[in-house]
Each structure stands twice: as C-alpha cells, then as structure tokens.
DRENPA-692089 format. One record per residue (C-alpha): x, y, z; residue in one letter; residue number from 0. Coordinates in pm, 1 decimal, always signed. Example, Ala and Ser with C-alpha at 12.3 -4.5 7.8 and 13.67 -1.06 7.14 Angstrom:
{pt {+1230.0,-450.0,+780.0},'A',0},
{pt {+1367.0,-106.0,+714.0},'S',1},
END
This chain:
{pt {+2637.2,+4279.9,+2391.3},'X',0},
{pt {+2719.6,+3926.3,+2271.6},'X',1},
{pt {+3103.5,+3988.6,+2362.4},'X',2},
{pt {+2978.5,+4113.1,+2715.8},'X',3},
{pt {+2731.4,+3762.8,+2769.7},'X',4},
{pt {+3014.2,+3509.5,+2643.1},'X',5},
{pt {+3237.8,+3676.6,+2894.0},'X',6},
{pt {+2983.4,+3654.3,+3179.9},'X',7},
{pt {+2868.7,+3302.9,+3065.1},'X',8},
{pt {+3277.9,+3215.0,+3073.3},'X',9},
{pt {+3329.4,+3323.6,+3406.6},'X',10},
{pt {+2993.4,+3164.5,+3573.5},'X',11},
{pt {+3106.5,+2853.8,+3398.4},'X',12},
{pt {+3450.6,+2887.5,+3544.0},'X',13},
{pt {+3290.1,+2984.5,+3892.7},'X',14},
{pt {+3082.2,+2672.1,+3903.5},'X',15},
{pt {+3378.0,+2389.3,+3786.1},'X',16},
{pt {+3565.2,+2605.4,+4030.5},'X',17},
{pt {+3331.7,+2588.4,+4339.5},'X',18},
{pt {+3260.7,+2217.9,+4238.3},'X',19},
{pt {+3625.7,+2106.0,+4236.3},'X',20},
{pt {+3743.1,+2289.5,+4540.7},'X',21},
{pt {+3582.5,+2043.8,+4821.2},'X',22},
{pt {+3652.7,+1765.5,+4637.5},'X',23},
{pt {+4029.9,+1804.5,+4595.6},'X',24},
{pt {+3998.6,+1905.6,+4989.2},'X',25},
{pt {+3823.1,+1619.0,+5034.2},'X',26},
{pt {+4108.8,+1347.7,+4801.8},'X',27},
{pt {+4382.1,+1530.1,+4963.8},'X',28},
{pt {+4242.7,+1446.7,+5295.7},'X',29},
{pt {+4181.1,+1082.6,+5205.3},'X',30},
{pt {+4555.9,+1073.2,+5096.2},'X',31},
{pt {+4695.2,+1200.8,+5358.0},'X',32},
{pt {+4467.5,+1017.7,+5628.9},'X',33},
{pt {+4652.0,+684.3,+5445.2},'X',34},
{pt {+5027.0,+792.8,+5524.3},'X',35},
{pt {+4888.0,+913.6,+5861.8},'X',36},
{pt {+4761.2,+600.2,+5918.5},'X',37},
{pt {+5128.4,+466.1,+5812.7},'X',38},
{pt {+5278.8,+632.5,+6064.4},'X',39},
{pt {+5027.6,+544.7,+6357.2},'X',40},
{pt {+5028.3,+183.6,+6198.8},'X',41},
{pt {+4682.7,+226.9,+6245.0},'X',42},
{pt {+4504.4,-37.8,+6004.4},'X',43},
{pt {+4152.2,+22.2,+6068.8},'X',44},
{pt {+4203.8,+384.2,+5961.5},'X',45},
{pt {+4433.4,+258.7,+5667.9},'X',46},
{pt {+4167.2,+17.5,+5524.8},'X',47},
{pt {+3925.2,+283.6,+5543.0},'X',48},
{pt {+4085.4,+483.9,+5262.6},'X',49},
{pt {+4024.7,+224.0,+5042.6},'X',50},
{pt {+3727.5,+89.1,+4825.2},'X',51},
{pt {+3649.3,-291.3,+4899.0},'X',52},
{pt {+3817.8,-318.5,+4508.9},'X',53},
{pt {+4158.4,-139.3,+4628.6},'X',54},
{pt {+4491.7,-303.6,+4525.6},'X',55},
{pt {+4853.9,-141.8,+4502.0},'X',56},
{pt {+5035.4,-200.4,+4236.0},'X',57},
{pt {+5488.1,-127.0,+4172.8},'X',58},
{pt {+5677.9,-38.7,+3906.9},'X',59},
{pt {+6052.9,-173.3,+3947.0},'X',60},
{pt {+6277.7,-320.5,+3701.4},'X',61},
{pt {+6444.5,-658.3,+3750.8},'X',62},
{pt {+6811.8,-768.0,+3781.5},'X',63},
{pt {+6812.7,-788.7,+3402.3},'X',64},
{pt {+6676.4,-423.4,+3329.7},'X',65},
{pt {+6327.3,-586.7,+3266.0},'X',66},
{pt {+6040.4,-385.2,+3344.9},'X',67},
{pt {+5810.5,-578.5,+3590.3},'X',68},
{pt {+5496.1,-506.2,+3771.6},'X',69},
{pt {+5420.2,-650.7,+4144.2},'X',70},
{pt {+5047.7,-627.2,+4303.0},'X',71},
{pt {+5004.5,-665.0,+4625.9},'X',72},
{pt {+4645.3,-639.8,+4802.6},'X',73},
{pt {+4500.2,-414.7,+5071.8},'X',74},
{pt {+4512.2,-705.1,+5350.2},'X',75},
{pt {+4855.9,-780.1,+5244.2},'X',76},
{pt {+4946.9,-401.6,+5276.8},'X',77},
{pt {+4798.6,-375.5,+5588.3},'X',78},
{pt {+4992.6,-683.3,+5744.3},'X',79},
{pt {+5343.2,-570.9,+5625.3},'X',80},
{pt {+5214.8,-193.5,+5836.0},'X',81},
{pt {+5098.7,-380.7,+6121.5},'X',82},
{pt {+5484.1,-540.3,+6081.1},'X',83},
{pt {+5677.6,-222.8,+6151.8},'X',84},
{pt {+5551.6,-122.6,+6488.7},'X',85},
{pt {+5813.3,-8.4,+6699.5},'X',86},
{pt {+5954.4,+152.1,+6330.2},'X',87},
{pt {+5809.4,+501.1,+6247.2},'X',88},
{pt {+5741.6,+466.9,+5912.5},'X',89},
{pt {+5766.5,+843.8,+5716.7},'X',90},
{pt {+5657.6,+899.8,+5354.7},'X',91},
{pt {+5650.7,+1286.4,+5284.6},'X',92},
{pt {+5469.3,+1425.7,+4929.8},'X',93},
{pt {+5637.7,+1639.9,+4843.7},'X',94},
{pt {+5436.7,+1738.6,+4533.5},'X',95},
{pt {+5046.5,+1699.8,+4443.6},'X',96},
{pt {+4830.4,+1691.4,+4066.0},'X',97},
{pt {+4471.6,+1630.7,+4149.0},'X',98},
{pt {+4283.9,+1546.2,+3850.2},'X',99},
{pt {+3913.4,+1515.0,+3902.2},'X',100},
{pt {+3622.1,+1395.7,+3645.0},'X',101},
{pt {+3283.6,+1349.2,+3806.3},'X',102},
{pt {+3343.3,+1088.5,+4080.1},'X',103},
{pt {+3659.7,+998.4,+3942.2},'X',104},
{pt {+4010.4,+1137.5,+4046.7},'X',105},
{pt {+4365.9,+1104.3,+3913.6},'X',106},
{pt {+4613.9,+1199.5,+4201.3},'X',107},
{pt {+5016.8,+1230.0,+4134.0},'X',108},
{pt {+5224.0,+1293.4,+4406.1},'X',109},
{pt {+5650.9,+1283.4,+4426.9},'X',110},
{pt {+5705.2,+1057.9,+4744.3},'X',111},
{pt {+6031.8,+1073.1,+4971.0},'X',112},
{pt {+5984.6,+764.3,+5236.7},'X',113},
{pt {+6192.9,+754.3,+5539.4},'X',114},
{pt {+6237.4,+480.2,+5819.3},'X',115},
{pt {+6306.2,+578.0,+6170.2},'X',116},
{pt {+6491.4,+915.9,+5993.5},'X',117},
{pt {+6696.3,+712.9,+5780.7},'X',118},
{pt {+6628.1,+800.7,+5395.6},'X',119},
{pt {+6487.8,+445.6,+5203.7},'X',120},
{pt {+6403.1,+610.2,+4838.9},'X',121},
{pt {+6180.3,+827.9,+4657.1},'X',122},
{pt {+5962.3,+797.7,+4375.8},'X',123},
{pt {+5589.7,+864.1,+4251.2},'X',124},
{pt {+5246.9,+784.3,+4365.5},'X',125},
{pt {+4996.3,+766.3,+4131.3},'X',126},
{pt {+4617.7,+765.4,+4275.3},'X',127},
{pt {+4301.0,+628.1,+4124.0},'X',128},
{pt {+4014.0,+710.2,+4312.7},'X',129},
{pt {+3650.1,+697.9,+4314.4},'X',130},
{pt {+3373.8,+855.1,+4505.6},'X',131},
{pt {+3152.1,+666.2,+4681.6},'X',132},
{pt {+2838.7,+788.8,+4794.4},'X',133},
{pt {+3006.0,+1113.6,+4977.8},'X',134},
{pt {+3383.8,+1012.7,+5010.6},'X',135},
{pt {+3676.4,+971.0,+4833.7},'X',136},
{pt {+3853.9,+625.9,+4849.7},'X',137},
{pt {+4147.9,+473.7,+4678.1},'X',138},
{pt {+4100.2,+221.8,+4417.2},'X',139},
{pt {+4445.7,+178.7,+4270.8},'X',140},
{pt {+4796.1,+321.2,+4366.2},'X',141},
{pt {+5087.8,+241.7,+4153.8},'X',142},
{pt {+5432.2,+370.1,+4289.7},'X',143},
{pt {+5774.8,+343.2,+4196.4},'X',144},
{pt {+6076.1,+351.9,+4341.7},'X',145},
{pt {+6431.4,+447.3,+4347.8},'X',146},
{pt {+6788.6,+600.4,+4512.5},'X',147},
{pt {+6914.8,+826.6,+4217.3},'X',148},
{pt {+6734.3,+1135.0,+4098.2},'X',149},
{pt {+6571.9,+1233.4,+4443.0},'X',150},
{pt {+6526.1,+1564.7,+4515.4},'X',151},
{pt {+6558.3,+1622.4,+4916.2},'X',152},
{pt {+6540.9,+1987.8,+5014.0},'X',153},
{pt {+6699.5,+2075.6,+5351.7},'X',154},
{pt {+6365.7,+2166.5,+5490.5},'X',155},
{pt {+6260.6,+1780.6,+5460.7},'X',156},
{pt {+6515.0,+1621.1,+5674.5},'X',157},
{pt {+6414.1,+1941.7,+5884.8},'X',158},
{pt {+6044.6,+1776.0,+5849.0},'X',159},
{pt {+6159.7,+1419.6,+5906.2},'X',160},
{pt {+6356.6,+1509.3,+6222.5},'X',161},
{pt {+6090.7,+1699.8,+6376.7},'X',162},
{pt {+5799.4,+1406.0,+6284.9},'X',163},
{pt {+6043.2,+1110.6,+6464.9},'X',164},
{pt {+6073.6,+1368.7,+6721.9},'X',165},
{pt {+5711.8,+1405.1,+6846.2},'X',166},
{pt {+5653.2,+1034.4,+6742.9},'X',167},
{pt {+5904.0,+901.2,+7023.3},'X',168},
{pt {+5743.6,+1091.1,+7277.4},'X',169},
{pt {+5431.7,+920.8,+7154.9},'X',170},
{pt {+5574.5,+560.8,+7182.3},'X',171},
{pt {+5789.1,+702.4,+7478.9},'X',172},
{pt {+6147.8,+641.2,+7300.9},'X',173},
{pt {+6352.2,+843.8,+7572.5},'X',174},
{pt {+6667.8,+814.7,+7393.7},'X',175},
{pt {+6550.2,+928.7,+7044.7},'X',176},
{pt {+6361.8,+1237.8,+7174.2},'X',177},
{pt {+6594.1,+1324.1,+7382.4},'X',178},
{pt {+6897.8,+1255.9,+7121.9},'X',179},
{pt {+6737.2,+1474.7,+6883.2},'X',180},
{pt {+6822.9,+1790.0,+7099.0},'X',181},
{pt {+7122.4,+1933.9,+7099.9},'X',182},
{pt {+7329.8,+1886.8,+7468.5},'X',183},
{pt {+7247.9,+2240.9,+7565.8},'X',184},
{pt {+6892.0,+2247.2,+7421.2},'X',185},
{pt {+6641.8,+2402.9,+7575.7},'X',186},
{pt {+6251.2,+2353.1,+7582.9},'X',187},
{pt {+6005.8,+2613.1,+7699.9},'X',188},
{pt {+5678.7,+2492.7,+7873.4},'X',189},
{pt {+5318.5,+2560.6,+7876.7},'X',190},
{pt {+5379.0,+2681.1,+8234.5},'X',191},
{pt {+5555.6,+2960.3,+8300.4},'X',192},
{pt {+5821.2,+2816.0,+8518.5},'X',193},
{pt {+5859.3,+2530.8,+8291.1},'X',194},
{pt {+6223.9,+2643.0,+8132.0},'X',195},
{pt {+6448.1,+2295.4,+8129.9},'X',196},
{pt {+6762.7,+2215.6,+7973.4},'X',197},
{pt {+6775.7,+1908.1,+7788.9},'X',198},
{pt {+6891.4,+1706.0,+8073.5},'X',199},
{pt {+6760.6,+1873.7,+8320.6},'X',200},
{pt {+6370.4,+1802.7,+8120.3},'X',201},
{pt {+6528.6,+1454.6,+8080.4},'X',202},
{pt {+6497.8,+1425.8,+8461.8},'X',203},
{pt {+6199.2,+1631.4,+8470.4},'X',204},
{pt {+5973.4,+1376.6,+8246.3},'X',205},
{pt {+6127.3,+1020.7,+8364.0},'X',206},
{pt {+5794.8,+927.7,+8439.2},'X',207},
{pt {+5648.9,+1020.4,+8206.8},'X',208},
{pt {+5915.1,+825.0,+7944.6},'X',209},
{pt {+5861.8,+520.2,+8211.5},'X',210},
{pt {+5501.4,+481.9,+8062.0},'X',211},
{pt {+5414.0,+334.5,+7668.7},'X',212},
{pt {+5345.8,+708.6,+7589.1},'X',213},
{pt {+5473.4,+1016.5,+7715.2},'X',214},
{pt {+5217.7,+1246.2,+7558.7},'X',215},
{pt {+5101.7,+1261.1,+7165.8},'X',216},
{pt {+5110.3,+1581.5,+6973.8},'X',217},
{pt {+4979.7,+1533.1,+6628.0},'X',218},
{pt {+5113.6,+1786.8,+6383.5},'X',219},
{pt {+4803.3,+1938.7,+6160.2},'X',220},
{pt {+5089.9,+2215.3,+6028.3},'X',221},
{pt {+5425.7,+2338.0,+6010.0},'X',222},
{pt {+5644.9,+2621.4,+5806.9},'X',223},
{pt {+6026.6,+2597.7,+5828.7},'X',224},
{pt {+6300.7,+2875.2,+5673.8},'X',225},
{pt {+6675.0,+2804.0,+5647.7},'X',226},
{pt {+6955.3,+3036.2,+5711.4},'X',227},
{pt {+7106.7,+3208.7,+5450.0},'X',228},
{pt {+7424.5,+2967.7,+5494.3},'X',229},
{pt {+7212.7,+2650.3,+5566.3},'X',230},
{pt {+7370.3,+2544.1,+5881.4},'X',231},
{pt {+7064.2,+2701.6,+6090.6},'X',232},
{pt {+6687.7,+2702.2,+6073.7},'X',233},
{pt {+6390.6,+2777.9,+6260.1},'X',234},
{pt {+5989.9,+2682.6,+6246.8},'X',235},
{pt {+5675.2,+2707.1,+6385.5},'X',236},
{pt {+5362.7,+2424.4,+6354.3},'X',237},
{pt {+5028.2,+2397.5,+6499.6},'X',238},
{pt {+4942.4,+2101.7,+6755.6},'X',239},
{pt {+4629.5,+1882.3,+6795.9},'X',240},
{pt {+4734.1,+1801.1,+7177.6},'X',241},
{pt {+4499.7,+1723.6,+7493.9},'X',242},
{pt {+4578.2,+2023.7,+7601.7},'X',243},
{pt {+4351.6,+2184.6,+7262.4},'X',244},
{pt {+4542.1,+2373.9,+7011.9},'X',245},
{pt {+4868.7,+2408.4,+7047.3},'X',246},
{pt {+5159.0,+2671.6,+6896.2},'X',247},
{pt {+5513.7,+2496.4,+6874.7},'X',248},
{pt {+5825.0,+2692.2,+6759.5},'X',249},
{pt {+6158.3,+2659.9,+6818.0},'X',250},
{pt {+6540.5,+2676.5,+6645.9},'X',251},
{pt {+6767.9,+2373.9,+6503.7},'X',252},
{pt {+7121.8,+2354.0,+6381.9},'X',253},
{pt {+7276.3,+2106.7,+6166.5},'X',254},
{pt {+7545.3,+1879.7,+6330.7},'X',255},
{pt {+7794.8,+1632.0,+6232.6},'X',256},
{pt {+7498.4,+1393.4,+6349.6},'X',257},
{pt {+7238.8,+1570.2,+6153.0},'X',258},
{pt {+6940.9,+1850.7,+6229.7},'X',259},
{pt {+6912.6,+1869.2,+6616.1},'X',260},
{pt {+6684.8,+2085.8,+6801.7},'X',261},
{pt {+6871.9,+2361.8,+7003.9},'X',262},
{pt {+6515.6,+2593.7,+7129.4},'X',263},
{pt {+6177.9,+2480.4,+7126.0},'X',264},
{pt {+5903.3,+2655.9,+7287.6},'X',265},
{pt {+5542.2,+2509.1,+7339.8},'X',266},
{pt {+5202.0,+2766.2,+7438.0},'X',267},
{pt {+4834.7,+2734.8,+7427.3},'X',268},
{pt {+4675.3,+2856.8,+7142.3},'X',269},
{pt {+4405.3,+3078.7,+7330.7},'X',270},
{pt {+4123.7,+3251.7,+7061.8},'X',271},
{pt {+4099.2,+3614.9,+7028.2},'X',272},
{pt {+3745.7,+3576.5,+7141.9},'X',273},
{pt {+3822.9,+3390.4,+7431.8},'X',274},
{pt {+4118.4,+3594.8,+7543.0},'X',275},
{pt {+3876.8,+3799.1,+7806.4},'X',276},
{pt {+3733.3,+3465.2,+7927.1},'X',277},
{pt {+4093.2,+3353.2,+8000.3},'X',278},
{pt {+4205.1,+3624.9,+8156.0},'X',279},
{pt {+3846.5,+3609.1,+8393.0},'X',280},
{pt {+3998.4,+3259.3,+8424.9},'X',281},
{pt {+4302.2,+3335.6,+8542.2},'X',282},
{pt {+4221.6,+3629.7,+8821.6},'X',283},
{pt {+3926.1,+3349.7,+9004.0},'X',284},
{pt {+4237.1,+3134.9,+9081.0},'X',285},
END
C-alpha cells in the first residue's frame, strides 16, 4: 500500500510541475520568438515590448589579443541599430532551445545562426534571463556570442533562409529578389484556379503590384522541409497568416550554382472541415 501511494503521489507531483511548466515555456518561447520577429519587421515598438524596463544585452567576444571582453549595450541602443537596417532583412534562426523555468524566473539557451539579406554573418548562443511580470514573460538579460568556425548549418536552413527573404521581398516589394529566387522556368500556382504563371510570365502578371511599397505580406506561423536523398532537391510545405485567412503553401526547390531556388510553388486557402459545406453553399450562389 505505501509502494502503491508514493507512486501515485510521484506521478500527481509530476502531473502538476508538468501542467504548470507547459504554458509557461509556450508562453517564453513566444516572447522569444516575437523579439527576432520583431527583427525582421524592424518593428521597435513590438521589440521593446519583449523586454522589462531593466533589459540590457550583453556579448561575449574576445579581443585582437585573445582577451576575453564583455560589451553591453542597452535596449534603446538595440533598438536604434534595428531601426538602422531597414531596407536589410535581418534573419536570426534558433536552431536549438533549453527552457529552464523556476517560479517567475526562466533560463533560456538557444544556438543562433544570423543571416543578412541571405548572406550567412555567424552563429553562436543566446542565453535568456527572463522574468515574469504580472502575466508575461519579458527579457531581462541576453548575453550572446559570436563566431564563423564551428557552425553547424544544415541544408534545410539555407532552405529556411531562402524561403523567409523570399516572402519578405514581396512584403517590401523587392521585384528582383523575389523574382530571382525562382528558378527561370519556375512556376507558381494561384489561389484561383486559372492562376498557373511561369516565372516571367507572373513577373508581368504582378507589376503592379511590385510598383507599390508592398506587394502582399504572408507571415509564416510554420513550415516542414525534407531533402532528397542526394541533396540537390527538396520540397516543403508551411502554413500562412495572409489577408486572405489561413493559408497552405507548398512547393519544390533545387540547388543551383547560385544557391536554393524555387522551381514549384503552389498557394490554396486553408478552408475548415466544418466549413467545407458552407463553402461549397458559397460557391453554387455565385
């Protein structure tokens, strides 16, 4: 009988840190990530938001001399050197995460690959102190460091990185970038189903829309890629927060001499099971 209680009383105890930690690493991932989205969008209201009103940043690097040094630099600073790279799209991918949490205090270590406009810069770690306060995470300290030796890039982030500048030209409608990471016989697949362009011909097909400061802006909540056994093809799918709803993206690339280009992509409304009947209703009143 005592065996049988210590084994319940393990498991409730386990249950409750279980149920307890759960939402709050949802919650300090999303806090994390909101920053680096915020990066990207060079979006510095957002970006001072994930921080506590005592947040500073803080790198490890080592001199011309091999001596270990430590530079701080503050939030406002931070946020001026962001606001600096508009026009650049700025990419940091995590590629790994180790969420300690205590209470309302967190430990958060993630391996960092940082890109600029697709162009690898270095890699390194970020390490996370945070706090909660009142209901939501923020950042109170994040120490990095950084370096070109030792980093560990898997095909599938370049992959990542190619697909991210992708959607973020058409966003700042960069003609030449979106359209230069296509391969010349790509082909895109519409919403609408006689919306079938090669590249050129969708080149044509969306001047206007490239003519304006934004073409559209498809934010990317998630995305899986697989390689080829031979690593010279891959393919991917990723859910879209569009103004069209939810979107479904998929599509094929193939490495070049130039790097990953996108041969196939194919875009479609992501219509709910429940709403399928309303859809079709929908579509037989038009």
């Amino acid at each position: 009988m005592k065996s049988i209680f210590s084994l319940l009383l393990f498991c409730f105890i386990s249950y409750q840190l279980t149920g307890q930690s759960n939402p709050d690493k949802i919650a300090i991932q999303q806090t994390v990530t909101d920053l680096f989205d915020a990066m990207r969008a060079h979006d510095t209201i957002k970006l001072a938001s994930c921080f506590s009103p005592e947040g500073r940043l803080l790198t490890a690097t080592t001199n011309k001399e091999g001596i270990s040094e430590i530079s701080e630099t503050s939030v406002q600073d931070f946020k001026k050197m962001v606001a600096s790279t508009v026009g650049r799209y700025v990419d940091e991918q995590l590629t790994s995460w180790d969420i300690l949490i205590d209470g309302n205090l967190a430990s958060v270590w993630t391996d960092y690959l940082l890109y600029v406009d697709g162009n690898f810069i270095h890699c390194g770690v970020d390490a996370f102190q945070m706090a909660k306060v009142g209901d939501k995470w923020q950042i109170v300290q994040i120490m990095d460091t950084r370096r070109k030796e030792g980093c560990i890039e898997k095909p599938t982030d370049h992959i990542n990185v190619m697909l991210n500048a992708w959607h973020n030209a058409a966003s700042v409608a960069d003609e030449d970038v979106f359209f230069d990471s296509m391969t010349s016989d790509g082909v895109y697949i519409g919403t609408d189903a006689t919306e079938r362009w090669l590249r050129d011909e969708m080149r044509e097909w969306s001047k206007e829309y490239f003519d304006r400061e934004k073409a559209w802006d498809f934010k990317v909540k998630s995305r899986n890629v697989d390689l080829s056994s031979n690593g010279q093809m891959g393919w991917f799918d990723e859910l879209l927060d569009t103004w069209m709803g939810e979107c479904r993206g998929s599509g094929v690339v193939v490495k070049t001499n130039e790097g990953w280009k996108i041969k196939h992509y194919h875009l479609s409304i992501a219509v709910p099971n429940d709403k399928v009947n309303s859809y079709l209703e929908l579509l037989e009143n038009e």
